[in-house]
C-alpha positions in Angstrom: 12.6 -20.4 -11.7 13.5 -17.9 -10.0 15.3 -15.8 -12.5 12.8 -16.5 -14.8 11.0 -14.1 -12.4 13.0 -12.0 -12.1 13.4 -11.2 -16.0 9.9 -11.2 -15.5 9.7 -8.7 -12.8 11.9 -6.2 -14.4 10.5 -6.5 -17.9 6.9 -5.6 -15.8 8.9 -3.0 -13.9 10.7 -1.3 -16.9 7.9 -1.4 -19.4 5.3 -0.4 -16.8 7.6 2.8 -16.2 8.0 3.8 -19.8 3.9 3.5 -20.4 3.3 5.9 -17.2 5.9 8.4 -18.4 4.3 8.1 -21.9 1.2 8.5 -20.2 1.7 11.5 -18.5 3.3 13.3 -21.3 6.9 12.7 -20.3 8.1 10.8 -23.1 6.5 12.0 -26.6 6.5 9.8 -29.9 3.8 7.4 -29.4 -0.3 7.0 -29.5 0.2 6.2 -25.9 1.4 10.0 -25.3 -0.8 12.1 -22.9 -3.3 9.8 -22.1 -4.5 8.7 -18.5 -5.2 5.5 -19.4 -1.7 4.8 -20.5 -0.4 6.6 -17.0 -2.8 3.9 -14.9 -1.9 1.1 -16.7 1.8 2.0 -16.2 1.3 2.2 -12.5 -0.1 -1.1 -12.5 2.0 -2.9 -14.3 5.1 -1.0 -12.5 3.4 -1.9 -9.0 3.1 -5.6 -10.2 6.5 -6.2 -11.4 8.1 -4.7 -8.0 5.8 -7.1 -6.1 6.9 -10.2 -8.4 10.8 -8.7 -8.0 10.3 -9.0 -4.1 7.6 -12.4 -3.9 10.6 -14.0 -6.1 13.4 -12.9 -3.8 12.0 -13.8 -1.0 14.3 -15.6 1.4 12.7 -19.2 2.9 12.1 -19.7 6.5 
C-alpha cells in the first residue's frame, strides 16, 4: 500500500507541477497555457501530492 501511494503522490506531485507551469505561461503548447485557473489547480494538486508523499512515509510510533 504504501507505494501505491507513493506512485500516487508523485504522479499528483509531477502533474500538478506541469499544470501550474502551463498555467502561468511557462510551458506553451496547450489550451491550459496562460490561464489562472490552470496555475491554481496546479498548486493544488502539487500541495496534495507532497502531503500524500509525507502522510504515506510516515514512520509508526
Amino acid at each position: 500500500m504504501r507505494i501505491a501511494l507513493n506512485i500516487v503522490g508523485i504522479l499528483l506531485l509531477l502533474s500538478g507541477g506541469i499544470w501550474f507551469l502551463q498555467g502561468i505561461n511557462v510551458l506553451p503548447g496547450s489550451f491550459m497555457t496562460g490561464q489562472t485557473k490552470w496555475a491554481v489547480y496546479g498548486g493544488i494538486a502539487a500541495a496534495a501530492g507532497i502531503a500524500l508523499l509525507i502522510w504515506a512515509n510516515r514512520r509508526p510510533t
